[in-house]
C-alpha positions in Angstrom: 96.4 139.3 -81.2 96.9 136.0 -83.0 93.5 134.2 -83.4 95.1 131.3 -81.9 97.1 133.2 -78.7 94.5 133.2 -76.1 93.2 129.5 -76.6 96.7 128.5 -75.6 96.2 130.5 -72.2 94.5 127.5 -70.5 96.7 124.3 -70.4 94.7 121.5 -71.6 96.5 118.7 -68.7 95.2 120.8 -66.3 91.7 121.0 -66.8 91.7 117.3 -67.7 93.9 116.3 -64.8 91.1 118.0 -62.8 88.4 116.1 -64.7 90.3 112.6 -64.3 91.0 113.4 -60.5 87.5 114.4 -59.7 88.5 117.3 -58.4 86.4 120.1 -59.9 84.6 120.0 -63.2 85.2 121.4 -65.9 82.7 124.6 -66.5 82.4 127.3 -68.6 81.2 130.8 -69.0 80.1 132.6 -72.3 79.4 136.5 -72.3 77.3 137.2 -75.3 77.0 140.6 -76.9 74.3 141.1 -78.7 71.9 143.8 -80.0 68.9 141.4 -79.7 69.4 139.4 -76.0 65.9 137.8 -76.0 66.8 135.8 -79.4 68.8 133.5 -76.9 66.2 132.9 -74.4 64.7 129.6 -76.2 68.0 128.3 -77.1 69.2 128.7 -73.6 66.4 127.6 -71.5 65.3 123.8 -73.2 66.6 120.5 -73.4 70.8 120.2 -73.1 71.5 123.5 -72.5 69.4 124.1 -69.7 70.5 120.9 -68.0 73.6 122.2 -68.2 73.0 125.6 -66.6 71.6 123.3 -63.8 74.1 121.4 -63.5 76.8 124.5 -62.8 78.8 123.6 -65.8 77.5 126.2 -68.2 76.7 129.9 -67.6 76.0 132.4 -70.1 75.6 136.4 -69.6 73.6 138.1 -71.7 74.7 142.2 -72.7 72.6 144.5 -74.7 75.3 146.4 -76.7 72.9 149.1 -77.0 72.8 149.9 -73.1 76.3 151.1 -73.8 75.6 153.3 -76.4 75.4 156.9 -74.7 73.2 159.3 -77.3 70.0 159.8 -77.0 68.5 157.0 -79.0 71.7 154.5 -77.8 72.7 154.6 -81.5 74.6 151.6 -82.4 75.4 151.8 -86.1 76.6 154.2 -88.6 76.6 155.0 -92.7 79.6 153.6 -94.3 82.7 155.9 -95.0 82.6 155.7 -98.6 79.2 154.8 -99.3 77.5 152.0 -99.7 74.3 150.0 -99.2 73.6 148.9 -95.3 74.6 150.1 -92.1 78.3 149.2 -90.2 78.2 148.4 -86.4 80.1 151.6 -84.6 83.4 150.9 -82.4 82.2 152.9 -79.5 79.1 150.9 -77.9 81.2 147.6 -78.5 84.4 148.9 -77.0 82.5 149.8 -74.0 80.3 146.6 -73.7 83.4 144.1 -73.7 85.8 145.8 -72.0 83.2 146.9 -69.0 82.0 143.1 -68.8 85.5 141.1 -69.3 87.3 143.6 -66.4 84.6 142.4 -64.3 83.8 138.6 -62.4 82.4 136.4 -64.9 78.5 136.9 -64.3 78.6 140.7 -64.0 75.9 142.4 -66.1 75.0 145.9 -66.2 71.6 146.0 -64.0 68.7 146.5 -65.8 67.6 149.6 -64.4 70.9 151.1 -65.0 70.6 154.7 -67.2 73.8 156.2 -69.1 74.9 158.7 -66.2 75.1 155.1 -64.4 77.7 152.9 -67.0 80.9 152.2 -65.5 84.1 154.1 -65.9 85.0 153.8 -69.7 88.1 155.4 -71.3 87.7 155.9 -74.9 91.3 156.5 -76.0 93.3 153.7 -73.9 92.0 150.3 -73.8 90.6 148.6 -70.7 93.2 146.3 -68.3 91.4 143.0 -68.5 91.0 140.6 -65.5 92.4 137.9 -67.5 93.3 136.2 -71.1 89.3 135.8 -72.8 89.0 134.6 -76.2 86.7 137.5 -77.5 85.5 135.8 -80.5 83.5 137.6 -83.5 80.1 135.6 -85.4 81.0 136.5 -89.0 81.2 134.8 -92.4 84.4 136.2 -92.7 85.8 133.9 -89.8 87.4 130.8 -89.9 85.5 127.9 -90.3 84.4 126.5 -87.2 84.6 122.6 -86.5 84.9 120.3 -83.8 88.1 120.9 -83.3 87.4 124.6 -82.6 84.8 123.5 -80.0 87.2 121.7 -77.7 89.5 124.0 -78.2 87.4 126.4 -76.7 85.7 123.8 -74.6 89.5 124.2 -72.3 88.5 128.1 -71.7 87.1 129.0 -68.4 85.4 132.0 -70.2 84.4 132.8 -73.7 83.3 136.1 -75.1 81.2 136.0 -78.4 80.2 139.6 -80.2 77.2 139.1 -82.5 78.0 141.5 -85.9 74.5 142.8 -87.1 73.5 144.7 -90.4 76.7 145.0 -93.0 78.6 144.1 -90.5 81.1 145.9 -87.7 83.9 148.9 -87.8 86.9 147.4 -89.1 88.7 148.4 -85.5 86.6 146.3 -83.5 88.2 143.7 -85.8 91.8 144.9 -85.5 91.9 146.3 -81.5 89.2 144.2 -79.9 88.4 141.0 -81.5 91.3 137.7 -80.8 89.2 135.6 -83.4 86.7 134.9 -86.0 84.3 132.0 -86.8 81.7 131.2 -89.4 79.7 128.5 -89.0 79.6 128.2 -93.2 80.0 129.9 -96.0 76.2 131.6 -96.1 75.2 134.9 -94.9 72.9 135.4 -91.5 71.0 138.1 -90.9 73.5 138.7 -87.8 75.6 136.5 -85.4 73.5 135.8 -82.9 72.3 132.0 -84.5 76.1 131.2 -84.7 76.7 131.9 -81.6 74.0 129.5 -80.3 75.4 126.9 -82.1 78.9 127.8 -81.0 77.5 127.7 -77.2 76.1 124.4 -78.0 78.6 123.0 -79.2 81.0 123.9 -77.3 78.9 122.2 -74.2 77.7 119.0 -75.4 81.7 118.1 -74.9 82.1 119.1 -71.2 82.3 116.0 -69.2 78.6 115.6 -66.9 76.7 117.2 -70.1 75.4 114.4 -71.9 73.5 111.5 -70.3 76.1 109.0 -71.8 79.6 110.0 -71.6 80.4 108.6 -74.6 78.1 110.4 -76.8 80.0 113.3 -77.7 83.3 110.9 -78.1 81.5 109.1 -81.0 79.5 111.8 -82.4 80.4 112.7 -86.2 83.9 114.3 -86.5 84.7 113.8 -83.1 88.1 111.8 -81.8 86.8 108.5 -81.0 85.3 107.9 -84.9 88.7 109.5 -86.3 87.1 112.5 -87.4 84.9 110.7 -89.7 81.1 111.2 -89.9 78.6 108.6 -87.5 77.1 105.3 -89.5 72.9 105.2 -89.0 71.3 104.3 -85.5 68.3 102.2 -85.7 65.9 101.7 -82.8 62.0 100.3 -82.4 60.2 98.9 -84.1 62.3 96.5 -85.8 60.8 96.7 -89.1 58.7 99.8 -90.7 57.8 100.1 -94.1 59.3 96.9 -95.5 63.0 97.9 -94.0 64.4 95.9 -91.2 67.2 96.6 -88.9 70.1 95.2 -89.6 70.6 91.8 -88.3 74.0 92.5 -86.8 72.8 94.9 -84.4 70.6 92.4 -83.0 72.7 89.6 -83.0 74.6 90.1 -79.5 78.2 89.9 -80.8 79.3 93.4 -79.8 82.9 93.2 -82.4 81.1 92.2 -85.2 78.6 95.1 -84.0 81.5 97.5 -83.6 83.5 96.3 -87.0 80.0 96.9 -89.0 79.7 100.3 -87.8 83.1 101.3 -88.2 82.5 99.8 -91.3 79.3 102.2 -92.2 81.3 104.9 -90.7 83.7 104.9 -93.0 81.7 104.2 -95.9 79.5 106.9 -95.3 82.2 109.1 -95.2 83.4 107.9 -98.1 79.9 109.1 -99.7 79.3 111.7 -98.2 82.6 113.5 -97.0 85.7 112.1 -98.7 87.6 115.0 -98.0 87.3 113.8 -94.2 89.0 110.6 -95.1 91.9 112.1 -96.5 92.8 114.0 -93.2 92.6 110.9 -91.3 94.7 109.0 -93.8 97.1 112.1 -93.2 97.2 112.0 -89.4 97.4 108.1 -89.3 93.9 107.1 -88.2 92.9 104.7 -90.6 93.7 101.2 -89.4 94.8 98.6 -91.8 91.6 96.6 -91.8 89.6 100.3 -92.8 91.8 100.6 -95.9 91.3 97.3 -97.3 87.4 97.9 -96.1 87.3 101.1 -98.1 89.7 100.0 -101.2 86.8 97.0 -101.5 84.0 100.0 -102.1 86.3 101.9 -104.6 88.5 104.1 -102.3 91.8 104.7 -103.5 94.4 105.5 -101.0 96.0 109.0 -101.4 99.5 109.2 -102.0 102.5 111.9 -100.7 104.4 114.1 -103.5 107.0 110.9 -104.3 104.2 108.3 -105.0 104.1 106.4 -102.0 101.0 105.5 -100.6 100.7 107.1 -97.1 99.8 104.7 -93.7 
């Protein structure tokens, strides 16, 4: 399956057309496999996230892979074929996790005092009808990057299934079989996936409408739509001076457009320091007003120009 297939399942008018009518909010629910559930329980119960679980708009399931694993000592990895250092996640125990959860209701986990002779029906050789289209996403280094645009994206779904890999990794057929994407959250190596998938969960939140205190927080955050995918100037609050540095007089001054033009204006030239590569893409998709180029040629930006020299708008 395309890594891009199942986040077209949910039509983006809809759920928006919802929002603006409001009619029901926009929620979302995240299954999380994992081979260490209580890694999640700090992330999950403080500040944002829990609000949000309060709130109705988020729910996340947590499933022990290794309940599904049906040997003796619920055995979840394997030596590599071939040999090699480490230990490879095995395709049995996370066949039987996702498929059991997603051809369920969302919020169906396997109860706790549950023992193998117990596990639902499982067919090893034929794969499991799902209920619906889920985004079963794999935590790997290996993934695409993820971004802010891979957070609304996802942001649309009504559920979202993240596998956490562990040691070197998983069985190449969970890839090919079970998985309908992959996302890194950088090019660095984790001990396992389960970190990524926290900040995938948070972001992915923090840009559901009823989240945030102020709406328009996630709109202006760094990369986000309403700063052009550019990164956010500095915020200043008490006291007005500390250490010999002042606040800048503009913020104080009352005149919201000259507020607004400076920190567009630090906006972009932080960008400019910082991220120029961000710059180019908005140059590229039209974002950059007039009045921002001239502001950025002034600091010592050149424009970037298409294959026959012209200098794009």
């Amino acid at each position: 399956m395309a890594q891009s297939d199942v986040l077209e399942q949910r039509a983006d008018d809809e759920s928006d057309k919802a929002c603006n009518q409001g009619e029901t909010p926009r929620t979302i629910h995240f299954d999380v496999f994992t081979l260490f559930p209580p890694m999640f329980l700090g992330a999950l119960s403080e500040s944002i996230l829990a609000r949000a679980q309060e709130k109705g708009i988020l729910q996340v399931t947590l499933h022990d892979i290794r309940d599904y694993a049906t040997d003796r000592h619920h055995t979840c990895d394997g030596y590599p074929y071939g040999g090699g250092g480490g230990m490879v996640m095995r395709p049995e125990p996370v066949f039987r996790a996702v498929e059991s959860v997603l051809s369920r209701p969302s919020g169906w986990r396997l109860p706790e005092e549950a023992n193998d002779c117990q596990l639902p029906p499982w067919n090893r050789d034929e794969p499991t009808i799902l209920r619906q289209p889920v985004p079963i996403v794999l935590l790997t280094p290996q993934g695409r990057r993820f971004n802010q645009e891979v957070a609304a994206q996802l942001s649309r779904q009504r559920r979202v299934a993240l596998v956490c890999g562990r040691y070197e990794g998983v069985d190449e057929r969970i890839r090919t079989q079970l998985i309908s994407d992959e996302l890194s959250i950088g090019d660095f190596v984790l001990s396992g996936g389960e970190i990524a998938a926290m900040a995938v969960i948070d972001a992915v939140t923090r840009t559901l409408p009823g989240v945030l205190g102020d709406e328009s927080g996630a709109y202006n955050d760094s990369f986000s739509d309403g700063l052009s995918g550019l990164l956010e100037g500095p915020q200043y609050t008490r006291p007005n001076a500390f250490r010999g540095e002042a606040v800048p007089e503009v913020l104080a001054s009352g005149h919201h457009a000259r507020v607004e033009r400076w920190r567009r204006e630090q906006s972009l030239l932080r960008t400019l320091k910082r991220r120029p590569d961000l710059l180019l893409r908005a140059t590229e998709s039209g974002q950059l007003t007039l009045e921002d180029r001239q502001f950025l040629s002034s600091q010592g930006w050149q424009a970037p120009t298409d294959p026959e020299g012209l200098f794009l708008s």
